[in-house]
C-alpha positions in Angstrom: 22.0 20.0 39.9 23.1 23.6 39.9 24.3 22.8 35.9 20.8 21.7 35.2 19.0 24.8 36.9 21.2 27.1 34.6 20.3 25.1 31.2 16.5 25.2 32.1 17.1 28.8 33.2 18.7 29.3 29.8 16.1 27.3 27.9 13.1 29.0 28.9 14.9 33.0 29.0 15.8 31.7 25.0 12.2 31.2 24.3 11.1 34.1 26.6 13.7 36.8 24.1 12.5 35.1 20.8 9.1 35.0 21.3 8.9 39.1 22.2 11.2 39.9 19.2 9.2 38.0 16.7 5.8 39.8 17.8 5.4 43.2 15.8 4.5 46.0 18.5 0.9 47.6 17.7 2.3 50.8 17.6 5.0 50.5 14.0 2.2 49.0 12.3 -0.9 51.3 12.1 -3.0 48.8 10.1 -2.8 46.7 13.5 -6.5 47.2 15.5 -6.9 48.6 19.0 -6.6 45.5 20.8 -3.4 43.9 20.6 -3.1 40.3 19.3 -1.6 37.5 21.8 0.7 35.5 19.8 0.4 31.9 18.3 2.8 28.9 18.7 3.0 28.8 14.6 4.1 32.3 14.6 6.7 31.8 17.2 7.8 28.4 15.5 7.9 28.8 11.9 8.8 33.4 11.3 12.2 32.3 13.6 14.3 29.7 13.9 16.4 31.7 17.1 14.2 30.0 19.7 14.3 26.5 18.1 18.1 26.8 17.8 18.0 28.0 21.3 16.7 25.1 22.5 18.8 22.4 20.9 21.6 24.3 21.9 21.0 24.2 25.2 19.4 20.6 25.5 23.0 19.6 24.2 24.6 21.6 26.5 22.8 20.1 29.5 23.4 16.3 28.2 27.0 16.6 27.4 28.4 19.7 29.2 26.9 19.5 32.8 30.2 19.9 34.9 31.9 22.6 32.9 30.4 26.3 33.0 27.0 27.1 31.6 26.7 30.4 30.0 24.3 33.3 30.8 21.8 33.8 28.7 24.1 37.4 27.8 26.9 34.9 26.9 27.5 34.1 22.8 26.3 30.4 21.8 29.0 28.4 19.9 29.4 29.2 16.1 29.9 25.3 16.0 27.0 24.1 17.1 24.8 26.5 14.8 26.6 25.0 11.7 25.9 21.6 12.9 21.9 22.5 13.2 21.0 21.0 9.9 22.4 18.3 10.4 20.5 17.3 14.1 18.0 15.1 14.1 14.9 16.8 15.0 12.4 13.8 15.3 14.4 13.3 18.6 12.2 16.2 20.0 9.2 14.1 19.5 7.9 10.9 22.3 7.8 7.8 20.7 4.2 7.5 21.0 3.7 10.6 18.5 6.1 9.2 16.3 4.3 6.4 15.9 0.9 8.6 15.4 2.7 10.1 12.7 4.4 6.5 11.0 0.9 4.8 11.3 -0.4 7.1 8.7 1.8 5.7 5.8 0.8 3.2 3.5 2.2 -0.2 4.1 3.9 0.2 0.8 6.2 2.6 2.6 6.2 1.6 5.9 9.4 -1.3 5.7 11.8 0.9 4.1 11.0 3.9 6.0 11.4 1.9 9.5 14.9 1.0 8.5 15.9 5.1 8.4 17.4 4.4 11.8 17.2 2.2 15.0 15.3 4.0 17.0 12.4 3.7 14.5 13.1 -0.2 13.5 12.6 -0.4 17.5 9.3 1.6 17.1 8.4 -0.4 13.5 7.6 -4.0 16.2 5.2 -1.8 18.1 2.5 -1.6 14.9 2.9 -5.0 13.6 -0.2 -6.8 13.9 0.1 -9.9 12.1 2.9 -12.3 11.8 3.9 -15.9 10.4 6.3 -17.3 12.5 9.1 -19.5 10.4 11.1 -20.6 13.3 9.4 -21.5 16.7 13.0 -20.7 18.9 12.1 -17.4 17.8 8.9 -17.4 19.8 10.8 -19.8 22.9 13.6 -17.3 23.7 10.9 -14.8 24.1 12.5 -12.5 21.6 9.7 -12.3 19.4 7.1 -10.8 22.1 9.8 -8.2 22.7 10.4 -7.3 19.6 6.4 -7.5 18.5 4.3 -6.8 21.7 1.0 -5.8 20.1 0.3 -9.2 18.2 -3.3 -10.3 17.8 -2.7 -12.4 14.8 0.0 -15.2 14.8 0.3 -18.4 12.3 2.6 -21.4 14.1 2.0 -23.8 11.3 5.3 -23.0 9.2 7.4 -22.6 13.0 6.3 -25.9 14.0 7.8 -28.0 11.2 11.3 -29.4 10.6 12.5 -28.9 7.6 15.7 -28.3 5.9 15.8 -24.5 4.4 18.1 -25.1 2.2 16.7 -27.9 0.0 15.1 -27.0 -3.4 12.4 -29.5 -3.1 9.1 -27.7 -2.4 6.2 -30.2 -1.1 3.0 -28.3 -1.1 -1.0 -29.3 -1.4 -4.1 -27.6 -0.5 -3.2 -27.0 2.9 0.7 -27.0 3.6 3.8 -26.0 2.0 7.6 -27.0 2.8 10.9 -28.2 1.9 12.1 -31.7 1.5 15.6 -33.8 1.2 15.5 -36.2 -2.1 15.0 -39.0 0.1 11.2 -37.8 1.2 8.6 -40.4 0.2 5.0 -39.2 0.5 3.8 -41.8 2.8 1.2 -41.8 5.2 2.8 -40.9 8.3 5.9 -40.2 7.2 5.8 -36.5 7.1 4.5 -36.2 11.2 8.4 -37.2 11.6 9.2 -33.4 11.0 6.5 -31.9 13.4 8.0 -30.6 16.5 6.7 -32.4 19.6 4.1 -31.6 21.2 5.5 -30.7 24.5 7.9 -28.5 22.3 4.6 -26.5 20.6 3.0 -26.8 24.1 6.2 -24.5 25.9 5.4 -22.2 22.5 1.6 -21.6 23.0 2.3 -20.7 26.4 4.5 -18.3 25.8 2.5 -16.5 23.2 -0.4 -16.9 24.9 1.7 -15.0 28.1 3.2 -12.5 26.2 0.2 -11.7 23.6 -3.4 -11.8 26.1 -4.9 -9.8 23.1 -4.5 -12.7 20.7 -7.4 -12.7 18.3 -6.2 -15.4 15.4 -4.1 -18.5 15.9 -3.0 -21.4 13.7 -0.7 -23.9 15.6 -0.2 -27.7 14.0 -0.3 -30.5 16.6 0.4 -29.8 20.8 -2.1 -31.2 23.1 -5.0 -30.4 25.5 -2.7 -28.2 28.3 -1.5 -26.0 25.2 -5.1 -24.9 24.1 -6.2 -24.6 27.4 -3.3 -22.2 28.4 -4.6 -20.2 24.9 -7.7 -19.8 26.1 -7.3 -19.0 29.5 -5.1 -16.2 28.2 -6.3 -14.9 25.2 -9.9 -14.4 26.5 -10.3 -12.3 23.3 -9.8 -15.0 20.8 -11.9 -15.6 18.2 -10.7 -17.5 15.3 -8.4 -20.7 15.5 -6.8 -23.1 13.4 -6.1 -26.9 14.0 -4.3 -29.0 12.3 -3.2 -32.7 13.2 -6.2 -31.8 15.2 -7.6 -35.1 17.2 -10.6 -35.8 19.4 -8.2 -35.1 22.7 -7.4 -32.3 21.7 -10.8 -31.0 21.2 -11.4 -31.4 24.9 -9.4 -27.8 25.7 -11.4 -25.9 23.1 -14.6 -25.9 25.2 -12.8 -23.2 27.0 -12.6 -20.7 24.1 -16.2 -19.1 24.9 -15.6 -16.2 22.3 -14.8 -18.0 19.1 -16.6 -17.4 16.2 -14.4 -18.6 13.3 -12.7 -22.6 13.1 -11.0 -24.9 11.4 -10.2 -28.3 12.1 -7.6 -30.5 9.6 -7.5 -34.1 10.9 -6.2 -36.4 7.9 -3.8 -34.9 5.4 -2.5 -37.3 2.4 1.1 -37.7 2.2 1.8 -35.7 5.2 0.2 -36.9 8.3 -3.4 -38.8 9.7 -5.4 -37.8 12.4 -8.8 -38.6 13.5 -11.7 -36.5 14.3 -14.7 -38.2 15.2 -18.4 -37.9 16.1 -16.8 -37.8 19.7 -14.8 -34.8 18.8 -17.9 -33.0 17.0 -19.8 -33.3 19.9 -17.3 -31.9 22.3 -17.0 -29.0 19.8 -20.8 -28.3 19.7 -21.1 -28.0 23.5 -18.1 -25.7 24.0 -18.5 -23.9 21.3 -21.6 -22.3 20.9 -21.0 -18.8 19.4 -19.4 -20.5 16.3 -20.2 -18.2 12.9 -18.0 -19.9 10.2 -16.6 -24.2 10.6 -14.5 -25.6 8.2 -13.7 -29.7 8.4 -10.7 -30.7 6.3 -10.0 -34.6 6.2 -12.4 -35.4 9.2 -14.6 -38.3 9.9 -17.8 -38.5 11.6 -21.2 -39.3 11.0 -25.4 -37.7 11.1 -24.7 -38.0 15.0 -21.8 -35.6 14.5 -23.4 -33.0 12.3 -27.0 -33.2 13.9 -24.7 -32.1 17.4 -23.2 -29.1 15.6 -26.6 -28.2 14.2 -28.6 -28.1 17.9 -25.7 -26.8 19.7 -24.2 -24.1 17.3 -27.3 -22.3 16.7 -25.1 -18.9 14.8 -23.9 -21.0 12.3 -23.8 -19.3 9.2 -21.5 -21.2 7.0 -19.8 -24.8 7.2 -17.3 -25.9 4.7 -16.8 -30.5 4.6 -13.2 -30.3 2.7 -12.2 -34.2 1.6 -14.5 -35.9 4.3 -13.9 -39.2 5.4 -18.2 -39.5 6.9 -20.3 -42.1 7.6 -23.5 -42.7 5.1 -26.0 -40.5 6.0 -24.3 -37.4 6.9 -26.5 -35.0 5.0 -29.6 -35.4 6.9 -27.7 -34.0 9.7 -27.5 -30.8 7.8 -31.4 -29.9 8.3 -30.7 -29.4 12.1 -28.7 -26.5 11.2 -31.8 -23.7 11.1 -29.7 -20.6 10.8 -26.7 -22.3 7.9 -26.4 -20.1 4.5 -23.4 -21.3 3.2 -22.8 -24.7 2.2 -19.1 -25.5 0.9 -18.1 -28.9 -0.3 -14.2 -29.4 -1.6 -12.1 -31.7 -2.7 -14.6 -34.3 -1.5 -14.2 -38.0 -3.4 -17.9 -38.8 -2.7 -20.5 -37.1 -0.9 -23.1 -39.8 0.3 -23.2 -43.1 -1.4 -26.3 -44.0 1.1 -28.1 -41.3 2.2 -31.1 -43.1 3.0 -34.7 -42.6 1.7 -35.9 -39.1 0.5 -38.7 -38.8 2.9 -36.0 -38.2 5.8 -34.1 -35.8 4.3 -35.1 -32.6 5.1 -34.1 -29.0 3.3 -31.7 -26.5 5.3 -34.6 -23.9 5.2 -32.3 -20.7 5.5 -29.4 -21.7 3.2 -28.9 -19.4 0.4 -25.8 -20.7 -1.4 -24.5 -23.8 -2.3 -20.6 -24.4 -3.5 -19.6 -27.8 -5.6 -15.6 -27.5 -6.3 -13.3 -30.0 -6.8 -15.8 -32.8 -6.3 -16.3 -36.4 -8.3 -20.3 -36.3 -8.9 -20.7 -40.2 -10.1 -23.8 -41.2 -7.9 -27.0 -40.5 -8.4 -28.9 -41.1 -4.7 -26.4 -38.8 -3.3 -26.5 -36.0 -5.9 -30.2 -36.2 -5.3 -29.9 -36.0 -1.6 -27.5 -32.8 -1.9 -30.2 -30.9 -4.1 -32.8 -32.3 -2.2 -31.5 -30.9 0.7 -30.5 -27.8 -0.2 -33.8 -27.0 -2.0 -33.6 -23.7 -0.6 -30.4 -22.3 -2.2 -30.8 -19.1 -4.2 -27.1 -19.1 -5.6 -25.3 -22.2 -7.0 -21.5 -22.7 -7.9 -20.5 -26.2 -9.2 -16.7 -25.4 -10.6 -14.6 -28.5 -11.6 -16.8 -31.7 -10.6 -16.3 -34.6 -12.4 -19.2 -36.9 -13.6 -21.9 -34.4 -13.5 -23.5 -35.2 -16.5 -27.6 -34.5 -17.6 -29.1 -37.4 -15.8 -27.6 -35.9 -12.3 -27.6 -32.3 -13.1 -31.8 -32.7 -13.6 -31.4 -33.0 -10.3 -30.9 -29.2 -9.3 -34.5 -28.6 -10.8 -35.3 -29.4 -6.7 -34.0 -25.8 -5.8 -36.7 -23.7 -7.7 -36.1 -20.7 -6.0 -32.1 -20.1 -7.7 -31.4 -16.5 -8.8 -27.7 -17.4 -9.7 -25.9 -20.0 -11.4 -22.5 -20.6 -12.4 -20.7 -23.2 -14.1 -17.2 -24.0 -14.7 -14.7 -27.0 -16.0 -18.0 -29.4 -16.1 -17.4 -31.0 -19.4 -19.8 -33.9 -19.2 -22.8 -31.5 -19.7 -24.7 -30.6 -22.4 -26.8 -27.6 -23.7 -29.7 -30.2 -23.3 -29.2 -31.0 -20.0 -28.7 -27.3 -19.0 -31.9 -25.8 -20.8 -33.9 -28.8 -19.5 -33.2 -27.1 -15.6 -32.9 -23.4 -16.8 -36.4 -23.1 -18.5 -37.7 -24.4 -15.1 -36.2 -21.9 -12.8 -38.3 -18.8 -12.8 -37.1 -16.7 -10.8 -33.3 -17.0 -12.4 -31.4 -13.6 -13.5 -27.6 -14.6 -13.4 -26.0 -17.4 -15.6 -22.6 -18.2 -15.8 -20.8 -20.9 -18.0 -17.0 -21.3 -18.1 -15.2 -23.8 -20.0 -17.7 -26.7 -20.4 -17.0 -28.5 -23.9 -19.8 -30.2 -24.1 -22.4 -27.1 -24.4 -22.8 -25.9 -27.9 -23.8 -23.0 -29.0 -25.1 -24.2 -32.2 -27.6 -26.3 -30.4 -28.9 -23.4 -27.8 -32.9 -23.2 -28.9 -35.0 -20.2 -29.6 -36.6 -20.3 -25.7 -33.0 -20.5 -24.0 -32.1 -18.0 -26.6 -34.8 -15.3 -25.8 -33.4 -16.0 -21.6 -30.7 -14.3 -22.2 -32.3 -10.8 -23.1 -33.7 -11.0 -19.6 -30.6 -12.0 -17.7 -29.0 -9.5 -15.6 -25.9 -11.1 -15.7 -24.3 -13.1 -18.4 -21.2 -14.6 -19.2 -21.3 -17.2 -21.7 -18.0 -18.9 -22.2 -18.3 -22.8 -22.8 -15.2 -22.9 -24.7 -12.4 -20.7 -24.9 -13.1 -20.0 -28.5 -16.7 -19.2 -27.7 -18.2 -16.6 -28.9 -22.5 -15.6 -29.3 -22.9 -16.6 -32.4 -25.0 -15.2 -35.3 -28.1 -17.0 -34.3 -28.7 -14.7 -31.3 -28.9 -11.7 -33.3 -33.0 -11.6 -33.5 -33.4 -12.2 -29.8 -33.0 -8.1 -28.9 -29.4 -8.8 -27.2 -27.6 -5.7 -28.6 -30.7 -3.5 -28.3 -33.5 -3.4 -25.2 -30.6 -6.1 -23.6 -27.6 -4.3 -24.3 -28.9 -1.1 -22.5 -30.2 -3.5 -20.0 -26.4 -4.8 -18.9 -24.6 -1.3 -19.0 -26.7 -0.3 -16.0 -25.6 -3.7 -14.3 -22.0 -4.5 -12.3 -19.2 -7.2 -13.7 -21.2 -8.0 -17.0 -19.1 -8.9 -20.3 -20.2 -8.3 -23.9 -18.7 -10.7 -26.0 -18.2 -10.0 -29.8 -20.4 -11.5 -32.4 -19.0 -14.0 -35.3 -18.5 -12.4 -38.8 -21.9 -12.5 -40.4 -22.6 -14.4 -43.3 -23.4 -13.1 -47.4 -26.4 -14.0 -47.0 -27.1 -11.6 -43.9 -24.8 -9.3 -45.2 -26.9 -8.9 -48.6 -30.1 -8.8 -46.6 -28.6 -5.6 -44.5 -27.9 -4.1 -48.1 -31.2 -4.9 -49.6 -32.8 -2.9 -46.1 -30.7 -0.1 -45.7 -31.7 0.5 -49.8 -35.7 0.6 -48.7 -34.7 2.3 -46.4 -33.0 5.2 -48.4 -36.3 4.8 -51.2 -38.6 5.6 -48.1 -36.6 8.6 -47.0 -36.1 10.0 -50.5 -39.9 9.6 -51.2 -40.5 11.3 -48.1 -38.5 14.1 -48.5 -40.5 14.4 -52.4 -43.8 14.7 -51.0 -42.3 16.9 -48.7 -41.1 19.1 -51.6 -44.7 18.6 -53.4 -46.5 20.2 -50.4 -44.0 23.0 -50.0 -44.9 23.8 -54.2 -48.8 23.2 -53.7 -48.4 25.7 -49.9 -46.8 28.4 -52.2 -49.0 28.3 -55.3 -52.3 28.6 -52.7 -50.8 31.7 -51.4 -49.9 33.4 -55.0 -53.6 32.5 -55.7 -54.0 34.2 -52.8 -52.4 37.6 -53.2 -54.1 37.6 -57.4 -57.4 37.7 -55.6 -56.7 40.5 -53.2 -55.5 42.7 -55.7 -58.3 42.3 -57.7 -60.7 43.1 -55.1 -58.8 46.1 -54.7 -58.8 47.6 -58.8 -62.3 46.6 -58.0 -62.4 49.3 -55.2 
């Protein structure tokens, strides 16, 4: 105790001495004002290093040396540690929580190799992670990974939660999951749920997160069972998004307790990999619990109009639902006109949409939805491509990328949704120019058309009134073919003049390059710019004329007044 009075002691008479010998006395400076100036921290800290070297010296004098003497503050300090001063590490004057202040402000670029300058700072690196995919769930059971990350609110289970061998170069991946295989792995139905953990296994993991994490916001976990999701959301009363899959209708029963989510996804049925079943029953749990949802994405569920007319009443906030490779009942999209609020429609992936949708006159129009997404989808039956335009009448933006089977005869179809300010169209190789001006010329309110790679749409068969469209378009890319270019026909139709200037002032917009023109063209150019040049040169000879006539006036002019004046 009496060693640690005298290093304080000599601590605070260090700073005491440097401080009043850095400060210039009023009196040797006469530029100084009348009042004297009471001296900053940065004048101290940064004109002389004394008092900093002071006070290292005698912190490691009251760490290593507190049973030998302590000297005065009259007493010399030792030459060796002054030599070692460089070399001292001086963030170790700073608490960890400014440290981390100061590391926070680095780009994330820099942030990994910078956290590896020492241990003390890898320690402080677990506090800012945020977000983290979790490759082995041990990691998460010993409870090592809420010590070393404590501040988690985003955590992914999926990879964790499956058996795999790590060292295998097979890769198995689809739309959803990714991992490594032996050469003996058959994609059979079923066969892949062999390397999902057990549930109880993921159960013991979910608690533990949801112990050590109670600011959880994001979670994606493959299989477990009721007693694990209720333990989440008992927990993590902040969470708000979630992620399912092998999801069932028992295990929907534990999500009515998540009262805060706002974002979900449910994967029941996965080819190749595992099958689960998500029914009407399942839906309907879901639409009573979960009330607040914003965004719902099915992936490889079943169900039914009971199913989506539930979601529809209950989740009122629903703003957009994505139906990835559905496995529904006929009659599924009438349920779709319950949901008042929906503005997003997404269909993936999806084999059919709805062979029997029953008779137009029940199928009502979603009357706030405002875009509609086709991708990845085999469009082969009339009544139900009729039904999904019929239904979503009230669309104002339209994306149909990579659908097989729509050809003219369903895409006349779309002429339902009059009100559509934007469409695009990708990989559809059934359609024609025909078919697409036979909808375009109807849509009067339309200012964005894109077309990507669809064979089938000629540019030598676009027509003067689709033609003279796209000088009013705001937005155009026209790409049907990869060797597409606007061709020579579309040069009368103003699209490098009033257009052009049009599309500079607009965002993401794409000039393309015209073809070489032909002679023919090319002589009429000549043959204009020549009448041109005659008009200007005729011009500038009257010109010339009136200039002659002007001067010969005013020489008349000037004859006259000096006559009058002999006269005089």
């Amino acid at each position: 105790m009496v060693a640690h009075g005298r290093a304080q002691s000599v601590l605070f008479e260090a700073e005491r001495r440097s401080s009043i010998s850095s400060v210039p006395s009023p009196q040797t400076n006469p530029n100084l004002p009348g009042k004297k100036r009471t001296p900053r921290w940065s004048d101290v800290w940064l004109k002389d290093t004394k008092s900093l070297e002071n006070v290292i010296v005698a912190m490691q004098l009251q760490s290593s040396c507190k049973d030998s003497q302590v000297p005065t503050p009259n007493s010399k300090i030792n030459p060796i540690l002054i030599a070692n001063f460089c070399k001292i590490d001086r963030t170790l004057l700073l608490s960890d929580e400014l440290l981390l202040r100061i590391l926070t402000k680095l780009p994330d670029s820099q942030r990994n190799s910078n956290f590896l300058v020492c241990k003390r700072w890898l320690n402080l690196q677990g506090r800012i992670v945020r977000s983290l995919r979790v490759m082995d769930l041990n990691f998460l059971l010993s409870g090592r990974l809420i010590l070393r990350f404590p501040n988690l609110n985003r955590v992914d289970l999926v990879s964790g939660s499956l058996m795999c061998s790590r060292n295998s170069g097979i890769l198995l991946s689809n739309r959803i999951h990714s991992m490594h295989v032996d050469s003996w792995f058959l994609p059979i139905p079923g066969v892949g749920e062999e390397n999902i953990l057990d549930n109880m296994v993921i159960d013991r993991g979910l608690k533990a997160l949801a112990d050590g994490c109670p600011n959880l916001r994001k979670l994606a976990f493959i299989g477990g069972s009721e007693l694990g999701l209720l333990n989440v959301a008992e927990e993590c009363e902040t969470l708000q998004e979630l992620e399912l899959h092998k999801c069932n209708d028992n295990l929907l029963r534990g999500i009515a307790a998540c009262e805060n989510l706002q974002i979900l996804k449910l994967v029941g049925n996965v080819d190749g990999l595992y099958s689960s079943v998500v029914t009407d029953v399942g839906l309907t749990i879901l639409a009573q619990g979960c009330k607040r949802l914003v965004k719902l994405e099915l992936n490889g569920c079943e169900g039914s109009f009971d199913g989506i007319k539930a979601i529809g009443q209950c989740c009122q906030m629903l703003e957009e639902l994505t139906i990835c490779d559905h496995r529904m009942d006929n009659g599924w999209l009438a349920g779709l006109s319950y949901s008042e609020n929906l503005k997003t429609l997404r269909i993936v992936s999806c084999r059919r949409i709805d062979p029997n949708p029953g008779p137009d006159e029940y199928l009502s129009p979603c009357p706030a939805l405002e875009r509609l997404h086709l991708q990845n989808c085999q469009l082969r039956d009339k009544k139900s491509a009729k039904a999904l335009f019929i239904t979503c009448s009230a669309a104002r933006e339209i994306f149909i990328s990579d659908c097989w089977g729509l050809a003219d005869d369903l895409f006349s179809f779309a002429s339902h949704c009059w009100r559509v300010k934007f469409l695009s169209l990708k990989g559809c190789s059934l359609l024609t120019t025909e078919g697409l001006e036979s909808v375009i010329l109807q849509w009067k309110e339309l200012q964005s058309l894109r077309v990507v790679s669809c064979k089938n749409i000629k540019e030598s068969s676009i027509s003067p009134a689709l033609s003279s469209l796209f000088s009013i378009f705001k937005d155009l890319k026209w790409r049907p073919d990869t060797k597409s270019l606007l061709p020579s026909t579309l040069i009368h139709t103003h699209m490098g003049k009033k257009g052009g200037r049009f599309f500079k002032k607009t965002w993401d917009i794409k000039v393309l390059p015209v073809k070489k023109k032909k002679k023919k063209e090319k002589e009429k150019e000549k043959e204009k710019k020549k009448k041109k040049k005659k008009k200007k040169k005729k011009k500038k000879k009257k010109k010339k004329e009136k200039e002659k006539e002007k001067e010969k006036e005013k020489e008349k002019e000037k004859k006259k007044k000096k006559k009058k004046k002999k006269k005089n």
